[in-house]
VMD Tcl script that draws the C-alpha trace (Angstrom):
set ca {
  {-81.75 163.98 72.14}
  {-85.07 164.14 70.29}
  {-86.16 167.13 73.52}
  {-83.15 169.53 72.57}
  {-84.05 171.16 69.29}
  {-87.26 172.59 69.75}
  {-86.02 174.05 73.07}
  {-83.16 175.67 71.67}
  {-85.67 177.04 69.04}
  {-88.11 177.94 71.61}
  {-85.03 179.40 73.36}
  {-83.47 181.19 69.93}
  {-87.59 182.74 69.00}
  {-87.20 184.16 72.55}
  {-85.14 186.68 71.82}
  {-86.91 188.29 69.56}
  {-88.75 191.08 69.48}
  {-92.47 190.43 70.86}
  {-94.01 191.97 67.87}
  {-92.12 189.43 65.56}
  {-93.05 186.62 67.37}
  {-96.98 187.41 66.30}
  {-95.29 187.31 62.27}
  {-95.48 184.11 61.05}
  {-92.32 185.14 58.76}
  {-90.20 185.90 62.14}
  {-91.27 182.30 63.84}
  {-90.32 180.27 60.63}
  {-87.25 181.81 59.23}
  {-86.00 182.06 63.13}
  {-85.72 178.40 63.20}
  {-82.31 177.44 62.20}
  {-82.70 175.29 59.11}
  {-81.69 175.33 55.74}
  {-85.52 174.10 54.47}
  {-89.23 175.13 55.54}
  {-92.52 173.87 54.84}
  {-94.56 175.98 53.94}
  {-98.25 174.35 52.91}
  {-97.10 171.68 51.26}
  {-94.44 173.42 49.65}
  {-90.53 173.31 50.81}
  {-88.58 176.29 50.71}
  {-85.27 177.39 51.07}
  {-85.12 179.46 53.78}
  {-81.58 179.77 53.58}
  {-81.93 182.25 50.19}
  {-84.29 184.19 51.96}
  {-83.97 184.53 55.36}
  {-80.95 187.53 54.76}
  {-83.64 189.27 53.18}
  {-86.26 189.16 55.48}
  {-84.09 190.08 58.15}
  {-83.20 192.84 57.06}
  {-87.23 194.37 56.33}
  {-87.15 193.92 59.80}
  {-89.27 190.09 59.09}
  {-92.41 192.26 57.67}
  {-93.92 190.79 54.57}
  {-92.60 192.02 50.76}
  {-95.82 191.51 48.58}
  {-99.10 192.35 50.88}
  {-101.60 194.50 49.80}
  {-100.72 196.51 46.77}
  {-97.20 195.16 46.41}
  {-99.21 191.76 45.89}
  {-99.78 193.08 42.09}
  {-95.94 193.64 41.89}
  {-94.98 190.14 42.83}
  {-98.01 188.71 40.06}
  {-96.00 190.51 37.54}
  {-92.49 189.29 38.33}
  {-93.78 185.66 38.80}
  {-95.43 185.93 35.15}
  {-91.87 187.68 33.87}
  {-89.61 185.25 35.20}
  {-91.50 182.37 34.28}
  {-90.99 184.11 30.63}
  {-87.36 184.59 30.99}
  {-86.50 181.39 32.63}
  {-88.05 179.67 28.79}
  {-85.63 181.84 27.31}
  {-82.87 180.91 28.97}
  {-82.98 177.17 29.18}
  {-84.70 176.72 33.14}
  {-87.86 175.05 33.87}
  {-90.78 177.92 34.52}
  {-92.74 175.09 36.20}
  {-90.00 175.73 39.35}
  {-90.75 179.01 39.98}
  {-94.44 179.12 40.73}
  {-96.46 180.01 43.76}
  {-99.96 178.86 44.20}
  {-103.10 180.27 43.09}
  {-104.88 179.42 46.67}
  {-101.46 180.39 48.86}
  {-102.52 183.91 50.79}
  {-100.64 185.49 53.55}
  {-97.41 185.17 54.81}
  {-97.52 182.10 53.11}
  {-97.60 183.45 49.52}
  {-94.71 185.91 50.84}
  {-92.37 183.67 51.47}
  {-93.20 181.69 48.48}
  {-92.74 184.69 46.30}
  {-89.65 185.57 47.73}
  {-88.68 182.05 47.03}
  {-89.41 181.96 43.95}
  {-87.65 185.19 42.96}
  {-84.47 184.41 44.87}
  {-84.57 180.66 43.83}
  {-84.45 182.20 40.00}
  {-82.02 184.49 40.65}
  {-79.60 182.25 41.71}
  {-80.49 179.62 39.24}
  {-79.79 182.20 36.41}
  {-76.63 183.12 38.11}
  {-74.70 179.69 39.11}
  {-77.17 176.82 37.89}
  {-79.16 174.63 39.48}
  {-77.56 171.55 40.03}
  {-74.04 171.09 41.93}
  {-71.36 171.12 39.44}
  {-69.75 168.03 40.22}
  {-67.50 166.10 38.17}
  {-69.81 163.10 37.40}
  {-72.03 165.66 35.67}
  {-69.20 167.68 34.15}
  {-68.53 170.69 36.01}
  {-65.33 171.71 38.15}
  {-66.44 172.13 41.15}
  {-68.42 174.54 43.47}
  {-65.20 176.47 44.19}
  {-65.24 178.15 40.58}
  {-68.54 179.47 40.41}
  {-68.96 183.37 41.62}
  {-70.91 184.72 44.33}
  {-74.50 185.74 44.32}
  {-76.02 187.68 46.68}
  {-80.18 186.80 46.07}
  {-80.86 189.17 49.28}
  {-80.11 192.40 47.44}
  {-81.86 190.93 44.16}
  {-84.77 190.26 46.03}
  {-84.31 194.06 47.80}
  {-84.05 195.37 44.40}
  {-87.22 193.88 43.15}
  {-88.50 194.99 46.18}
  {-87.98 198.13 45.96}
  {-89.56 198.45 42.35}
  {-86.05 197.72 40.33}
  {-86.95 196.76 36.77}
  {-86.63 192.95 36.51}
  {-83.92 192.95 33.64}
  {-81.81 195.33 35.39}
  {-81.97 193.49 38.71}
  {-81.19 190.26 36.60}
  {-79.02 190.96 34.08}
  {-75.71 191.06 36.38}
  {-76.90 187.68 37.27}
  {-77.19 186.19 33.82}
  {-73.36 184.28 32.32}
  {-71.80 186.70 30.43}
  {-69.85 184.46 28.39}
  {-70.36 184.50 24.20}
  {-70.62 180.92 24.41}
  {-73.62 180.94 26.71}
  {-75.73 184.12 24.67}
  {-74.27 181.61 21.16}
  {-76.02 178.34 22.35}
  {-79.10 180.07 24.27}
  {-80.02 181.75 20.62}
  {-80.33 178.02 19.76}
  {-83.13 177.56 22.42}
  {-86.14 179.16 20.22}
  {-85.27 177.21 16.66}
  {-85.15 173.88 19.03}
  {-87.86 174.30 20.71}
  {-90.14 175.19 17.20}
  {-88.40 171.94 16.11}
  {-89.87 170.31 19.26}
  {-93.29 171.73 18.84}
  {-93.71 170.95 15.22}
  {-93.28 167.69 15.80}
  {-89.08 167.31 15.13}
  {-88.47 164.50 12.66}
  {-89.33 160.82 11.73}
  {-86.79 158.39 12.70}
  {-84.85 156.72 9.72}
  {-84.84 152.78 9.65}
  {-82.12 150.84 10.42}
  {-79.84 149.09 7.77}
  {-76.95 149.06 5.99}
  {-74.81 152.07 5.18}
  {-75.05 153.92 2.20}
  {-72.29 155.17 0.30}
  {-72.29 158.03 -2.22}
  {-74.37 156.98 -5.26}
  {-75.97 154.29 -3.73}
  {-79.97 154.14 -4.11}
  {-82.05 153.32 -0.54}
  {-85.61 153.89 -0.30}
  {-84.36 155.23 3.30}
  {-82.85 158.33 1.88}
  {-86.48 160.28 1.12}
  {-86.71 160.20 5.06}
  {-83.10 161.33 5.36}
  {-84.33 164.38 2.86}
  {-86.64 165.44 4.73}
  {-84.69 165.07 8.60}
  {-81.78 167.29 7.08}
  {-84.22 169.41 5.35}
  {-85.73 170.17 9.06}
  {-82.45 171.24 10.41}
  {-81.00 172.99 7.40}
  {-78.30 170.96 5.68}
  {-80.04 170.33 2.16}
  {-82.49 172.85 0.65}
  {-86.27 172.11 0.66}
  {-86.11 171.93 -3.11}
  {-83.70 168.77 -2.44}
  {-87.07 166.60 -1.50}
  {-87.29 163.64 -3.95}
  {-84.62 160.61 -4.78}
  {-83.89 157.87 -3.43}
  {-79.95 158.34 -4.77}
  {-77.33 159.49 -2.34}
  {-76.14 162.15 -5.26}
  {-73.64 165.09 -4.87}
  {-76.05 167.92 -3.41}
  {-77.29 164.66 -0.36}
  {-73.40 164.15 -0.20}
  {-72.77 167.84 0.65}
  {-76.05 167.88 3.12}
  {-74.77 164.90 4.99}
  {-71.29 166.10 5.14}
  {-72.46 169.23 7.08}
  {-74.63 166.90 9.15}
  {-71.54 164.95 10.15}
  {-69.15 167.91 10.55}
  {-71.91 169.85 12.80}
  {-72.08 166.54 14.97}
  {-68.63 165.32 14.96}
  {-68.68 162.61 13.03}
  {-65.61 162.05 10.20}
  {-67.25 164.26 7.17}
  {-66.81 161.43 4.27}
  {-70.63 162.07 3.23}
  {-71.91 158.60 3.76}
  {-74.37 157.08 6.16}
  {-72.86 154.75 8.55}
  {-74.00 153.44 12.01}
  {-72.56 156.68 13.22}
  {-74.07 159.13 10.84}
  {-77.86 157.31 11.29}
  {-77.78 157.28 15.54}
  {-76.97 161.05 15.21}
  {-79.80 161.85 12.61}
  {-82.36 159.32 15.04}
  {-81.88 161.55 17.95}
  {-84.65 163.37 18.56}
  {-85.16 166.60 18.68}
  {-86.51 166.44 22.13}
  {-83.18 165.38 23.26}
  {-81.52 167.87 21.44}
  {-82.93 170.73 23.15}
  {-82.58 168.58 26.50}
  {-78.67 168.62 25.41}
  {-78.88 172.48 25.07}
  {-80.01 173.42 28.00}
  {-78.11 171.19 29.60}
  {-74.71 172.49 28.41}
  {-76.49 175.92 29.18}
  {-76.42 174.81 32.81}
  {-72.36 174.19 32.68}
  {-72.17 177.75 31.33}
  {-73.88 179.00 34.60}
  {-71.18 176.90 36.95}
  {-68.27 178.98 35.34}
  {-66.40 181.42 36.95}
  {-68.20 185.59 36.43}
  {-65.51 185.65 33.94}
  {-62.54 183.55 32.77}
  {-58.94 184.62 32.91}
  {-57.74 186.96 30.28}
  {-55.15 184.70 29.46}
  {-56.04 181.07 29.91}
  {-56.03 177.86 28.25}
  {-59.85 175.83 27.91}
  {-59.77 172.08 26.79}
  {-63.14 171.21 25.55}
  {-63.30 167.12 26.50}
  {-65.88 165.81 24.19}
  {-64.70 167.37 21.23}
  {-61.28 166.76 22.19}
  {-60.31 170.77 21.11}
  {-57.73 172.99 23.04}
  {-57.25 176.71 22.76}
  {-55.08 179.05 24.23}
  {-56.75 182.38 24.42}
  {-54.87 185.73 25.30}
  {-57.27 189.28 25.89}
  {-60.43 187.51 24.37}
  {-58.55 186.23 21.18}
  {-57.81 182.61 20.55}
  {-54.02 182.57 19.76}
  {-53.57 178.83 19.15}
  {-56.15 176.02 18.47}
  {-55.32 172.15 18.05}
  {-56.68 169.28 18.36}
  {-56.01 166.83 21.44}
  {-56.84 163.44 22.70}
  {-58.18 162.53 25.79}
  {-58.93 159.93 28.30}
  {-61.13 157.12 27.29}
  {-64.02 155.76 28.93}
  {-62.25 153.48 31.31}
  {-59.69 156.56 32.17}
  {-61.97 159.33 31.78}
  {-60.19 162.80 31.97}
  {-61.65 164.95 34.88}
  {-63.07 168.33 34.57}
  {-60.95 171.03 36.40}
  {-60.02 174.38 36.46}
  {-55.95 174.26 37.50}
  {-52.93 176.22 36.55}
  {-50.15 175.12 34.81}
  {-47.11 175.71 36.61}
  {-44.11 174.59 34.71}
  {-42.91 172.93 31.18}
  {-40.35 170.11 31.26}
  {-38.74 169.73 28.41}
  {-37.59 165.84 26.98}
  {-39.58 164.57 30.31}
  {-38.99 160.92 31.97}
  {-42.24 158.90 32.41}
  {-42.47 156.81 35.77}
  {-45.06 154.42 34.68}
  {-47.74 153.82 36.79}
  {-48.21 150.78 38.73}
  {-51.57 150.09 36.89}
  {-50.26 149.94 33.36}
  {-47.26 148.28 34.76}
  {-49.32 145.44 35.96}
  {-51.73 145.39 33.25}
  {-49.61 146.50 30.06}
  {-46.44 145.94 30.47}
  {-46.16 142.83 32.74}
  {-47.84 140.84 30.21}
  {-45.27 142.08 27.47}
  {-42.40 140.81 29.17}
  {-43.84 137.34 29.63}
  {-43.48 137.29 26.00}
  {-40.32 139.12 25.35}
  {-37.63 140.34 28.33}
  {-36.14 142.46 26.49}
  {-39.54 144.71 26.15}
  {-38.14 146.86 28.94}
  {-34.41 147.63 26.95}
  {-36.08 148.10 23.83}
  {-38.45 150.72 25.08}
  {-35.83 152.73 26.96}
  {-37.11 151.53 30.50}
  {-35.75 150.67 33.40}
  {-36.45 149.28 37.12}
  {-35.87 152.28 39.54}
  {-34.47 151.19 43.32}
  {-33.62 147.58 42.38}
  {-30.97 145.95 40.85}
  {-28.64 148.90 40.92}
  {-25.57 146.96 40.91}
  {-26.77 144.71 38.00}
  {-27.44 146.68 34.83}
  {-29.58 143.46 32.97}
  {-31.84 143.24 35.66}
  {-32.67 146.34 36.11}
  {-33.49 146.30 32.33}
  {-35.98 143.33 33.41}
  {-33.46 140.60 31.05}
  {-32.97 137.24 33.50}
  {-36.13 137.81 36.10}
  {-38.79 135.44 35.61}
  {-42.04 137.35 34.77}
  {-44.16 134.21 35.14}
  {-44.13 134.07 38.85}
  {-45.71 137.74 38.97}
  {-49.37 138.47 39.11}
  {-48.11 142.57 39.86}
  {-45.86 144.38 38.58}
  {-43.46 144.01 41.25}
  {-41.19 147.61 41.17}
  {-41.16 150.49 39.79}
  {-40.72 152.07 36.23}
  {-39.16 154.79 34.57}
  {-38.79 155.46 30.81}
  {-35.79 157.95 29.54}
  {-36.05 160.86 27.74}
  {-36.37 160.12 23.85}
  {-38.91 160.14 20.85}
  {-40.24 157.02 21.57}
  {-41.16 158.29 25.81}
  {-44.44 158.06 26.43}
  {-45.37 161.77 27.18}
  {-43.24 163.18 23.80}
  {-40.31 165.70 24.08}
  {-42.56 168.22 26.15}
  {-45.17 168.15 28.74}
  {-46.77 171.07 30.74}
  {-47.43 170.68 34.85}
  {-50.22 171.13 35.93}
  {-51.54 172.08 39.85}
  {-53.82 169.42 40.74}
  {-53.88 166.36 43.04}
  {-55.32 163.77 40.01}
  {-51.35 163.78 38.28}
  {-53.01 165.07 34.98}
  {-51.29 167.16 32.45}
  {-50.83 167.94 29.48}
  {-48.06 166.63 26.74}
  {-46.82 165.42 23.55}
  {-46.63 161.71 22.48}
  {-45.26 159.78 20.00}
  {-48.15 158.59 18.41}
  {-48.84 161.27 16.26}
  {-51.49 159.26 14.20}
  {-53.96 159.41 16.97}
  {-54.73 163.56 16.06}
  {-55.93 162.28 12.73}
  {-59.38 160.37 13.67}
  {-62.52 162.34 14.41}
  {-62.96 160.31 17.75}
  {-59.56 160.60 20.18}
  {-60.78 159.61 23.58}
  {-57.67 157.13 23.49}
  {-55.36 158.17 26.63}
  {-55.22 156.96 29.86}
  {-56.55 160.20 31.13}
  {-53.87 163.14 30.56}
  {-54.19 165.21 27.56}
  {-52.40 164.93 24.31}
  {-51.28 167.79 22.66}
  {-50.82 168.24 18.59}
  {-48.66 170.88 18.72}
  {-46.40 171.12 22.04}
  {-43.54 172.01 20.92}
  {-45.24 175.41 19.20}
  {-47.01 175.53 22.62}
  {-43.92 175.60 24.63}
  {-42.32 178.45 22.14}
  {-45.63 180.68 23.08}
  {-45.44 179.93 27.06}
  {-41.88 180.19 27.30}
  {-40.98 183.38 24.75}
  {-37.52 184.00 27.08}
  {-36.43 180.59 26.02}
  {-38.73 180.45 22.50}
  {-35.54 180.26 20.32}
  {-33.55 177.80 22.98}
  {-36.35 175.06 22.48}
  {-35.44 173.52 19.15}
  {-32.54 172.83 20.35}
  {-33.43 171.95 24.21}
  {-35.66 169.49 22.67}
  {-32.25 167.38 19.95}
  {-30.08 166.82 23.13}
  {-32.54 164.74 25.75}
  {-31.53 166.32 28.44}
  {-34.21 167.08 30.79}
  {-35.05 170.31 31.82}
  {-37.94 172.19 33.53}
  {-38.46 175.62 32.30}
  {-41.20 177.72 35.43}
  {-43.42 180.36 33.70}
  {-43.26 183.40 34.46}
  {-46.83 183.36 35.82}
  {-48.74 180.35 36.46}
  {-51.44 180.03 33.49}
  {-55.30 178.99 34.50}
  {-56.89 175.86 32.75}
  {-60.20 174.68 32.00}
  {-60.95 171.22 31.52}
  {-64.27 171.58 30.47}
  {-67.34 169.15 29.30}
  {-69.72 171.00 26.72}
  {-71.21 168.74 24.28}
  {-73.46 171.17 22.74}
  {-72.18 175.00 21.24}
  {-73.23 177.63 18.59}
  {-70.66 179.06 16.31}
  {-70.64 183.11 15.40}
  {-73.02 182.20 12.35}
  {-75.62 180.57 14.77}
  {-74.06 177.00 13.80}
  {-74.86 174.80 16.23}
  {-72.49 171.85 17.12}
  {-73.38 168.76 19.42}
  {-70.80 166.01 19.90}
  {-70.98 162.03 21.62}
  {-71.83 162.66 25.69}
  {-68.05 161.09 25.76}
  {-68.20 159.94 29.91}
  {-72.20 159.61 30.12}
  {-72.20 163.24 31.85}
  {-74.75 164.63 30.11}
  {-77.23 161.92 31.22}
  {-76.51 162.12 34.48}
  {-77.05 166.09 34.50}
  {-80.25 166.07 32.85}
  {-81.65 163.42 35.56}
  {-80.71 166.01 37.83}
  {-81.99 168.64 36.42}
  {-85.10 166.99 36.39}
  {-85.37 167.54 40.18}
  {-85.91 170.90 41.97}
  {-83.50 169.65 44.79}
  {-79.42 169.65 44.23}
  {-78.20 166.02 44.59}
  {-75.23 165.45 46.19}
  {-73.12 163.68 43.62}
  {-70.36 161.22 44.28}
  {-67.25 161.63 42.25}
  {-66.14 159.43 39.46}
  {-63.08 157.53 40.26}
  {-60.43 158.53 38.25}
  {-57.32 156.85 37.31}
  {-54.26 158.84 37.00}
  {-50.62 160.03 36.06}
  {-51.45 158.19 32.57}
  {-50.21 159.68 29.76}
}
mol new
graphics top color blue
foreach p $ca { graphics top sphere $p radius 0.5 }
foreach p [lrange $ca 0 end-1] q [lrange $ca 1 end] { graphics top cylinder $p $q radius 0.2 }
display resetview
C-alpha cells in the first residue's frame, strides 16, 4: 500500500488553488499529517495549520513583519525562564529564511502558547496528572492571529497562563532557586550517624552553612560544631518545610533531604509547575483536593478552605491514583466486601493459624454455607488445602470494619474512596502512605455533618445503631486526587515532600524531551481500604 499516500496527497494538493500550490506553506501543511520536516527541524503542523489556513496559506513574518517575530522569539524565550519551560524549545534558526523560518516561527509561538496553557507532557497517571480529559481548551490559532496582528505578547498570553494561587505561589520560587543553582547551591554533608540535640559533630559547620543558604538559621549562626537550641530550631523548620517529623535532630531522613541538591530542587519546581498547567481553567467552587504526597485533604467552598485534615494513602505497592471524580453518596456504618487479593494474601494465612479469625473480626463467607452458620464463619473448613482464598468476604458494620463508621462514594471505575478506619494511630506519623490504595480520612464523621447538613444532627446517632444507610448529596461534589510534591505557602514558604510513587522522576525524564510520550498506566490495585 506503500503507492496510496502520496497519490491521495497529490490528489488532496489538487484542489487547491493554483496560486497556493507555488507556496511552499500551502504544499506542506496540505499534506495530512500531524508532523513536518522542515530543514532538519520537525514541526507540528497540527498547531499551525488552522492558522495558516485561515491567512489564506501566505506567510506571517516576511519582510518587515520578520522584525516582529525576532522580538516575540527573544520575549518568549524570557517568559518561558520565568515560568518554569525550557527557552532552548522555542527557537528558530539563525540560517532558516523563507517559508521555512515562517513556519518555524509560527511553531514556535503556538508550541509556547500551548505549553504555557496545558503543559507539555501528557498528564498521565504514571507521571501524576488526571488525565487529558481535565485540562481546558486552547485555541493556539487565534494566539498566533493575535500576535499576528500586532497584539502585545502579555495580553495575547496571559489568558493562557494557570490562574491558580498555587501555580503564581510556587513559580515566585523559580528566581531564588535558580540564584541558588547559579551560585553554586550547597556542599553535600557526610554521611554518619544521627545527631541528636546537644550532640557535638564536626558535620554540623557544613549543616550551618546548607541551612544558612536556604534560610532556616541566620548567617550570624556560622560557627559550632554543637547541635544547640538556635541549630535545633533551624533544623526543625528544615524538617517541617520538607515533611519530615519536626523533632530537631538529624537522622537518615533529615541528611538525604539537606543532600539534595539544589539542582534537583528547582527540577522538582518546575516540575510540579507542569501539573499546575494539566488542571482544569479553574477548579470547582466547591470541591474537595487530596494532595497524595503530603497525604493532606481540604474541602474548599467559594475559594475558602472550610475543613483541612490529614489522611493516609496508598502505599507503594497500592499506590492511590490521581483523578478528578465526584463523590456521589455517603454510607453511613458501611460493610466491607474484602477483596479477593487481601483475602488470599492477608487473611488466608490468618486462618491457618486461628479459624476463628473470621468470627472474631465480624466476617463472614457470602453465597456459601448459608444453611450452616460455623462455616460460613470459616470454623471447621480446612484452610491448609487452599493456596486462594476460595469465596467471598464481607465484614459487618461495627468499630472494628475496615472502612470506619463512614465512607464517601466516589464515581470512578478504580473502586477508590474515601473513609474512616479504625486505626486511628496511623494520622499521627509524618509519613501515612499505609492503605491499600483508598483514602483515609481523620475526621469523617465531621465530614459527613458538612456534606450532609439535612441530616447533620441525625448522624451521631445514625452512626451508635450500625445500621447501614446511604445518605445521596444533594449535588454530586468534584474531587481532586492530586500529586504535587513541591508548593509555596502565602509567606513565599516553600514546601517539597518524598516523590511518594516515583512520579516525579518519571515526569522530569519527560520533560526532558520536546516530544509527548505516550505513557502506559500504572496498574493499580483496588477497592482496598
Amino acid at each position: 500500500m506503500s503507492f496510496v499516500r502520496p497519490f491521495l496527497v497529490a490528489f488532496s494538493l489538487s484542489l487547491l488553488p493554483a496560486e497556493l500550490l507555488a507556496s511552499t506553506i500551502a504544499s506542506r501543511l496540505g499534506e495530512d499529517s500531524a508532523v513536518i520536516q522542515v530543514g532538519e527541524h520537525p514541526v507540528e503542523s497540527s498547531l499551525i495549520r488552522a492558522f495558516y489556513a485561515e491567512r489564506g496559506f501566505k506567510p506571517a513574518w516576511s519582510g518587515a513583519a520578520q522584525t516582529r517575530a525576532d522580538q516575540l522569539l527573544a520575549q518568549i524565550h524570557a517568559v518561558a525562564a520565568a515560568e518554569g519551560l525550557r527557552p532552548q524549545s522555542y527557537t528558530v534558526p539563525a540560517n532558516a529564511t523563507g517559508d521555512d523560518r515562517d513556519l518555524l516561527v509560527s511553531e514556535a509561538l503556538a508550541r509556547f502558547s500551548r505549553d504555557l496553557s496545558i503543559g507539555r507532557v501528557t498528564p498521565s497517571r504514571q507521571v501524576g496528572g488526571m488525565g487529558v480529559e481535565i485540562r481546558h481548551k486552547v485555541d493556539v490559532a487565534a494566539a498566533l492571529k493575535d500576535l499576528a496582528a500586532g497584539r502585545d505578547l502579555d495580553a495575547t498570553l496571559g489568558p493562557l497562563q494557570p490562574a491558580y494561587v498555587g501555580y503564581h505561589r510556587l513559580k515566585a520560587a523559580l528566581v531564588p532557586y535558580e540564584k541558588l543553582v547559579a551560585d553554586g547551591g550547597w556542599t553535600a554533608i557526610p554521611d554518619g550517624p544521627s545527631i541528636k540535640p546537644d550532640m557535638e559533630d564536626a558535620r554540623l559547620l557544613l549543616v550551618r552553612k546548607r541551612l544558612i543558604v536556604t534560610g532556616e538559621l541566620a548567617a550570624t549562626q556560622d560557627k559550632g560544631t554543637k547541635l544547640d537550641a538556635p541549630l535545633v530550631d533551624a533544623v526543625k523548620r528544615f524538617q517541617k518545610r520538607h515533611g519530615i517529623d519536626p523533632d530537631g535532630a538529624i537522622g537518615r531522613q533529615t541528611l538525604m533531604a539537606l543532600n539534595v541538591s539544589a539542582e534537583e530542587r528547582l527540577r522538582q519546581i518546575t516540575a510540579n509547575l507542569e501539573r499546575w498547567r494539566w488542571m482544569p481553567a479553574r477548579l470547582d467552587s466547591t470541591h474537595i483536593a487530596v494532595n497524595l504526597p503530603a497525604a493532606h485533604f481540604e474541602l474548599v467552598r467559594d475559594g475558602r478552605i472550610d475543613m483541612a485534615m490529614r489522611v493516609v494513602v496508598g502505599n507503594v505497592q497500592h499506590q492511590t491514583p490521581t483523578m478528578a471524580t465526584t463523590m456521589t453518596s455517603v454510607v453511613i456504618n458501611p460493610t466491607w466486601t474484602v477483596p479477593p487479593s487481601i483475602a488470599t494474601k492477608e487473611i488466608l494465612p490468618k486462618l491457618r493459624k486461628d479459624s476463628t479469625y473470621l468470627a472474631t473480626n465480624n466476617m463472614r463467607i457470602l453465597d456459601a454455607f448459608d444453611d450452616d452458620f460455623e462455616k460460613s464463619q470459616g470454623l471447621g473448613i480446612d484452610w491448609s488445602k487452599y493456596s486462594k482464598f476460595p469465596y467471598r468476604l464481607r465484614q459487618k458494620p461495627g468499630f472494628d470494619n475496615a472502612l470506619g463508621q463512614v465512607k464517601f462514594n466516589l464515581d470512578n471505575g478504580d473502586d477508590i474512596y474515601l473513609h474512616d478506619t479504625p486505626k486511628r494511630q496511623y494520622f499521627g506519623r509524618i509519613f501515612r502512605a499505609l492503605s491499600h490504595g483508598c483514602v483515609r480520612l481523620e475526621q469523617p464523621v465531621e465530614l459527613a455533618k458538612l456534606l450532609l447538613p439535612a441530616s447533620a444532627d441525625k448522624i451521631d446517632e445514625w452512626v451508635l445503631d450500625d445500621t447501614t444507610r446511604t445518605v445521596r448529596l444533594e449535588k454530586p461534589l468534584t474531587v481532586y486526587l492530586m500529586y504535587m510534591t513541591a508548593w509555596a505557602d502565602e509567606d513565599g514558604t516553600v514546601h517539597f515532600t518524598e516523590d511518594l510513587y516515583g512520579h516525579d522522576g518519571r515526569l522530569k525524564a519527560a520533560l526532558k524531551r520536546r516530544q509527548q510520550p505516550v505513557q502506559p498506566q500504572v496498574s493499580q490495585e483496588s477497592g482496598k481500604p
